[in-house]
VOPAKOL-382676 format. One record per residue (C-alpha): residue number from 1; x, y, z. Coordinates in pm, whole numbers, plus 50000, padded with zeros to 5 digits. Layout:
<pts>
+-----+-------+-------+-------+
: num :    c1 :    c2 :    c3 :
+-----+-------+-------+-------+
: NUM :     X :     Y :     Z :
...
+-----+-------+-------+-------+
</pts>
This chain:
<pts>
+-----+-------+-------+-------+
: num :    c1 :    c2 :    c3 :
+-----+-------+-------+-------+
:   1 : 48480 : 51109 : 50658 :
:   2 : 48728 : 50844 : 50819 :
:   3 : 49036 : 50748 : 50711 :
:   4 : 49280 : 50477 : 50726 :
:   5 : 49645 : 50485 : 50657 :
:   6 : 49745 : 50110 : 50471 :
:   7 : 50139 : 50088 : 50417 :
:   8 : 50318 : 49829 : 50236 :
:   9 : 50674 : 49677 : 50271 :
:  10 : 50736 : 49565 : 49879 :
:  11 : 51015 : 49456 : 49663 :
:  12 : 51073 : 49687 : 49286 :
:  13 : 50916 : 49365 : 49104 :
:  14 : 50573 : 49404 : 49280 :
:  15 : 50569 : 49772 : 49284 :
:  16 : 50383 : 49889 : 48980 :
:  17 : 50095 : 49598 : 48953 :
:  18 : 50068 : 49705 : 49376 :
:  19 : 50009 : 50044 : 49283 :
:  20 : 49778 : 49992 : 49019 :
:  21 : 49545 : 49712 : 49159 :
:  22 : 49515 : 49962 : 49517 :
:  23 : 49384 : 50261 : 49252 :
:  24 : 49148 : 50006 : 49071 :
:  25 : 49005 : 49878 : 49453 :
:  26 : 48979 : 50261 : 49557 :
:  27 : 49289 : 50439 : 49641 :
:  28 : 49309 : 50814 : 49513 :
:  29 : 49659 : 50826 : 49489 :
:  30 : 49988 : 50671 : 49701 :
:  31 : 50299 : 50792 : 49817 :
:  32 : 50657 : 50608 : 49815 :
:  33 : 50960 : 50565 : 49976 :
:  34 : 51266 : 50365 : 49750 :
:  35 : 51508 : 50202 : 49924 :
:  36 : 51419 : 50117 : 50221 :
:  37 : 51535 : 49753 : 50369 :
:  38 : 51413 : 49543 : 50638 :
:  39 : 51464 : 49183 : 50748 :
:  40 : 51210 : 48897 : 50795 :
:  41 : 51170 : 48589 : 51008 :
:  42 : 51503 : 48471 : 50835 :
:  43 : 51771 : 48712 : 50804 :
:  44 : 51931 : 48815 : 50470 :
:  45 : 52237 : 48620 : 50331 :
:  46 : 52566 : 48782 : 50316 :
:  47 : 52810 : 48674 : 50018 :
:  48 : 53202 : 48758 : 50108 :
:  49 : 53076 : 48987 : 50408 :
:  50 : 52812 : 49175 : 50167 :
:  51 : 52458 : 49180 : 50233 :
:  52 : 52288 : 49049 : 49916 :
:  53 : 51945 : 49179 : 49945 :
:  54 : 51743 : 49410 : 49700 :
:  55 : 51581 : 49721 : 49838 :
:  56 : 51206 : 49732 : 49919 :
:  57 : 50997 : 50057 : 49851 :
:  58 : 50737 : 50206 : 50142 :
:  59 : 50394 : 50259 : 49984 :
:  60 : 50168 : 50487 : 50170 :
:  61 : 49750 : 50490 : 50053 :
:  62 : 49558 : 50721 : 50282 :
:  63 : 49178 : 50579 : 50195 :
:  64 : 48830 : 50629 : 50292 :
:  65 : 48748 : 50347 : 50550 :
:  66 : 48478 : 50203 : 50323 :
:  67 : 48719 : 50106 : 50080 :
:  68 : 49031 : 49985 : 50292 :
:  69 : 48971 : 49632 : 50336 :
:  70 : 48936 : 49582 : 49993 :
:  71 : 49277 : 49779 : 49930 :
:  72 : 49415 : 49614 : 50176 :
:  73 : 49314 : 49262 : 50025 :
:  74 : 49383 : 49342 : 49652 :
:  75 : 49732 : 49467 : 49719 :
:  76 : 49772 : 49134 : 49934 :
:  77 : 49624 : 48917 : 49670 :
:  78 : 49872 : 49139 : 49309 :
:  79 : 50210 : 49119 : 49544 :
:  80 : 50147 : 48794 : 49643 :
:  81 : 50249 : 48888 : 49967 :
:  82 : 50115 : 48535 : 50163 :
:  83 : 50244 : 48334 : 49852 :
:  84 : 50583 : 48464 : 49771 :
:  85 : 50883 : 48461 : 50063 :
:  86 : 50991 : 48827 : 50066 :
:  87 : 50695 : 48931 : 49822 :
:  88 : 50587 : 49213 : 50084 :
:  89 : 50407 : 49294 : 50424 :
:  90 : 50112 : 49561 : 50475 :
:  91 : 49890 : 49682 : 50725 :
:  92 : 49646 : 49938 : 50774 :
:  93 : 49596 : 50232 : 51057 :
:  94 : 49350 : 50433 : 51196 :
:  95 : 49395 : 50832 : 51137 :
:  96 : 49231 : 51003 : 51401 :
:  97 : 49251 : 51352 : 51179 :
:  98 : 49420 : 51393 : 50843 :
:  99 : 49447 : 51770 : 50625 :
: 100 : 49550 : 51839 : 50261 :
: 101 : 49252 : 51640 : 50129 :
: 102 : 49001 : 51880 : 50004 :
: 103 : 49004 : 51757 : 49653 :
: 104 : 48993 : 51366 : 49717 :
: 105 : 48710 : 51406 : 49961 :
: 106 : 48546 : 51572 : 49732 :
: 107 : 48633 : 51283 : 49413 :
: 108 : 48536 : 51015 : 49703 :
: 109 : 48204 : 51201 : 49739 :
: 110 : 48140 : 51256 : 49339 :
: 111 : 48192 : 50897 : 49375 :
: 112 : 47929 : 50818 : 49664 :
: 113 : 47634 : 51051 : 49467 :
: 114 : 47731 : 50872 : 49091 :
: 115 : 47406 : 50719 : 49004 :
: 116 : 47158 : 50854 : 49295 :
: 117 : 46939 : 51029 : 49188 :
+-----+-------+-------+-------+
</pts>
């Protein structure tokens, strides 16, 4: 089985519907990382010396290859991320080996065998 690592760059407000929409399209479960920050094409405004910018959140899926572009795409499409300035960034990865998986490889291949018979 090949996987692919998708991360996302998000804001708190997208977080949740992100999360849920990348389970719906496939994802077995996510990991992340609060407060994180970053800067964009334009940087963050400072008010009386003090950055004033909201921390972002890491999200980590590690997915099943048949399923990432459509993770990849839903996630897009919830956080609005080509719509929205700020609404997020994500990209996925290739993992060349990945351990501590037994039991989603074997919900991904309960999955594969549902209804062939």
């Amino acid at each position: 089985m090949k996987f692919k690592l998708i991360v996302a760059f998000l804001p708190d407000d997208h977080l949740a519907e992100v999360l849920k929409a990348a389970r719906a399209a496939g994802a077995t479960g996510s990991t992340v990382i609060t407060s994180a920050r970053g800067e964009g094409l334009e940087p963050e405004r400072k008010f009386l010396g003090l950055e004033v910018a909201s921390h972002r959140n890491l999200a980590f899926w590690l997915v099943d290859e048949s399923v990432a572009a459509d993770v990849l795409a839903r996630i897009s499409s919830v956080g609005r991320f080509e719509a929205e300035r700020g609404a997020g960034i994500a990209c996925q990865i290739d993992v060349e080996e990945a351990v501590g998986l037994m039991r989603q490889i074997k919900a991904l291949e309960g999955r594969d065998h549902a209804g062939k018979d």
